[in-house]
N, C-alpha and C positions, 0 to 999 in steps of 0.2 A: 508569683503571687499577684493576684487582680485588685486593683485600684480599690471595690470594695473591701476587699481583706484585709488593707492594708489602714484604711477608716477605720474599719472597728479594733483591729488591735492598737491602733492608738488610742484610738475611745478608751480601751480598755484601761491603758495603760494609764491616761490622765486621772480617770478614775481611781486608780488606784495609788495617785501620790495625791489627790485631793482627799481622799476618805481616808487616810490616816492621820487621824487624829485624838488627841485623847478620850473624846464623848463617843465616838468610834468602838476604841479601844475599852473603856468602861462596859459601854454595853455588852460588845462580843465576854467579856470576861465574866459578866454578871450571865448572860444567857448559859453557858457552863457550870457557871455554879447551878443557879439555878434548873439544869438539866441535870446536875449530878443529884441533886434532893430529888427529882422526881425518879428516884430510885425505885418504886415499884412500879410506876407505870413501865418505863423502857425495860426491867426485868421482866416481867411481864410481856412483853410483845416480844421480846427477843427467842422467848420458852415455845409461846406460842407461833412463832415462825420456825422453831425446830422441830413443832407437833406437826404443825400442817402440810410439811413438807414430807412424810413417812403417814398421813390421815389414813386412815383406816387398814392399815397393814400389819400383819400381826406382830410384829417384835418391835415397831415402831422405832423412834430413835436409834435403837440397838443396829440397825442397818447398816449407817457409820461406821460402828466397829467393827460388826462382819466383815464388809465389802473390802474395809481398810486391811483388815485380818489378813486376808487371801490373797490380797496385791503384795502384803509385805513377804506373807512366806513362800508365794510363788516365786516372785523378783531375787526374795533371799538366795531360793534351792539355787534359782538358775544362774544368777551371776555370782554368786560362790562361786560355782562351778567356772565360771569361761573365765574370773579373775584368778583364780586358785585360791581364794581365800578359806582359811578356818574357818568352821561354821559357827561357833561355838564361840567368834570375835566381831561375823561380821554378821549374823543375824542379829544381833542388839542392836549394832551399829545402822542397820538399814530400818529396825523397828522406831527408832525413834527419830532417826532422820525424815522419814516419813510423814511421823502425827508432828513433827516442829514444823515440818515444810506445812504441813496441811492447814495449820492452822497460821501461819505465814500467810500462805496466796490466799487463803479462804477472807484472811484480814483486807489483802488487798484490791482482791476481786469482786467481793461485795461491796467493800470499801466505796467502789465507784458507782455499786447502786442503791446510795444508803438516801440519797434523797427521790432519786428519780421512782426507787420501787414504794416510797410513803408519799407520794405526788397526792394523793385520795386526802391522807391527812392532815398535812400540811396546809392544806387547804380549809378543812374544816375543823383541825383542830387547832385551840389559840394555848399552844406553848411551846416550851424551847425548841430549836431548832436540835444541840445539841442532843434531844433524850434520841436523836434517829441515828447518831454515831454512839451512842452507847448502846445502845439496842445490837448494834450490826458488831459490836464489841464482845456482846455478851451471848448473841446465838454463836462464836466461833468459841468461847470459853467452852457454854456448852458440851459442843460439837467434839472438844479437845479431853475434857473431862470422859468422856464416851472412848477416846482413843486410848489415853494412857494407860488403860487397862490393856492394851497390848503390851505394851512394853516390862509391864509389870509381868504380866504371862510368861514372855520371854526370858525373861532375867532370873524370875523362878527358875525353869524348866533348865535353864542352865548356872543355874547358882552364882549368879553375880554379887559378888559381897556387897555389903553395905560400906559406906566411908564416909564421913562427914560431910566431905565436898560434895553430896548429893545436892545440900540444903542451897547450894550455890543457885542452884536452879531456880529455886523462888522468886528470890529478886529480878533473875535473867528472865522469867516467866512475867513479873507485872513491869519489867522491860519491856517486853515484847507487846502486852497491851496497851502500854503509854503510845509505843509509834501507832498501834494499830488504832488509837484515838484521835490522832491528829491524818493520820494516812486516810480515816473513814469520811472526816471534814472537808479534809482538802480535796481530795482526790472528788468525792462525791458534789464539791460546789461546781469543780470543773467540768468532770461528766453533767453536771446538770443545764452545764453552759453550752457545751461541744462535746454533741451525743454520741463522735466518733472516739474519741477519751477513750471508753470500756471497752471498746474492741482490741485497741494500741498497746491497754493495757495486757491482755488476755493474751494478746500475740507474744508482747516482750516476756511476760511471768515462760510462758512453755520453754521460750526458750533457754530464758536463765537456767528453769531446771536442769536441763543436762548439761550446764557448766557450772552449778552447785555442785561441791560434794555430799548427794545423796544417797545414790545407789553408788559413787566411789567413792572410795578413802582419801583425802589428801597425801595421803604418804604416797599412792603412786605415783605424781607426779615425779619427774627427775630432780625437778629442785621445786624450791616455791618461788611461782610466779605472781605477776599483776592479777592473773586470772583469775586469784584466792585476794590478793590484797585489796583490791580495788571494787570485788562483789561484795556489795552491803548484807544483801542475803546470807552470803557461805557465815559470815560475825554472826546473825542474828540467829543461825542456825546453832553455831557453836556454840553460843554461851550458855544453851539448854542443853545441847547433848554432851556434851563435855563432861559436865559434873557430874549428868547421871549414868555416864558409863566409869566412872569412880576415877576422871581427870580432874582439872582447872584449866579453864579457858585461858589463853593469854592474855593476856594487859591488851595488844592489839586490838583483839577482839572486843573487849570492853571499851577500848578509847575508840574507837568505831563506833561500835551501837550507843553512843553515851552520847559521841558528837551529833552521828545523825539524827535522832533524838531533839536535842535543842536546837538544833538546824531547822528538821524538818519541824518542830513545833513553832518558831519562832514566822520561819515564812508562814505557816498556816494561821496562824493569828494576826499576822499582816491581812491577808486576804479575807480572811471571814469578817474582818472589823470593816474590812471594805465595803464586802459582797456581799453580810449575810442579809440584809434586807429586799435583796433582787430573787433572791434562789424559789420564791417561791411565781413570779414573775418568770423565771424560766422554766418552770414546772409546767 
């Protein structure tokens, strides 16, 4: 590391035991709130970054679900096959492992361009920073809304019962938007600092994937290993697929996404109370 590098991560770092402090911390808290009441503007631009991305294409939005559609029942026939799996067990299982991952990385991938891709407005428009991580929140609800009629598809076509423990999902579901709140903030002030950030990001997500169990089961494994315990992802993915394939998630699972959660919320409120008056400065 070069002598510059080494400057500004201290910089960095002073800064951020001098900017915590409580007028700090008021504001970032009050800029949140206040982003959450501007509830139509950031629904609003969220809708309209799910339009303009499928503009002028005939099924529009609908696109998501197709393209999704085809990947899961392709991926389903074929690795059914080389796993020996039941179809009839492991096509649910890959339908919704899919639209949770999707909207998982989608969370965290845009996550990191929730500031750098509003740079235009940020600039010229004077309100919360916050309504740009609910925007980047709410094009992947969207996005997720457009999928789950897969899974529904499926679950029909092979008469999955109903069971209480579907409702499980709900809460696991504005679980999963709570991280995907503070991951849109955090992630997004850093990429806005160090514009290598969304690449690093984009590299690690691929590859978690194929050490998630998405397209596998956990039960293949020979026993359960770190390699289930210690991915934050394989929990976040659980707690939704679980209940709606008519399980309950483990306690694990939940003291996982429960801890990471006010983990990662706690550090991303340290830093925004820090940073957030710079972000538009590194824009």
């Amino acid at each position: 590391m070069t002598l510059p590098e080494l400057t500004s991560n201290s910089s960095l770092i002073m800064q951020l035991r001098s900017g915590i402090n409580s007028s700090n911390m008021l504001k970032a808290f009050m800029d949140i709130i206040m982003g959450w009441n501007r509830m139509e503007l950031w629904s609003t631009l969220g809708m309209h970054d799910v339009r303009q991305r499928y503009r002028r294409s005939t099924l529009g939005p609908f696109w998501i679900t197709l393209s999704l559609a085809v990947m899961v029942f392709a991926l389903g026939l074929l690795y059914g096959k080389i796993f020996g799996q039941n179809i009839q067990v492991y096509l649910p299982f890959i339908a919704i492992g899919f639209i949770v991952w999707s909207l998982i990385s989608s969370l965290i991938l845009k996550g990191c361009e929730t500031f750098i891709s509003s740079a235009g407005m940020i600039r010229q428009l004077n309100a919360p920073l916050s309504i740009y991580a609910f925007r980047e929140v709410w094009s992947a609800v969207i996005s997720f809304a457009h999928n789950i009629w897969i899974f529904f598809a499926v679950a029909w076509w092979f008469d999955l019962q109903f069971s209480w423990s579907m409702l499980l999902s709900i809460p696991a579901l504005l679980l999963i938007l709570f991280n995907g709140f503070w991951i849109s903030i955090l992630f997004g002030l850093l990429s806005a600092r160090f514009r290598d950030i969304p690449l690093i990001i984009a590299s690690i997500v691929q590859v978690v994937f194929f050490i998630t169990p998405v397209i596998w089961r956990p039960e293949m494994l020979p026993e359960r290993t770190l390699l289930l315990v210690l991915n934050p992802l394989y929990h976040m993915v659980e707690i939704i697929r679980a209940p709606l394939l008519g399980g309950v998630p483990s306690l694990e699972n939940w003291y996982a996404v429960i801890t990471i959660s006010i983990l990662g919320a706690a550090l991303t409120f340290v830093f925004y109370s820090t940073y957030r008056w710079r972000i538009p400065y590194w824009l």
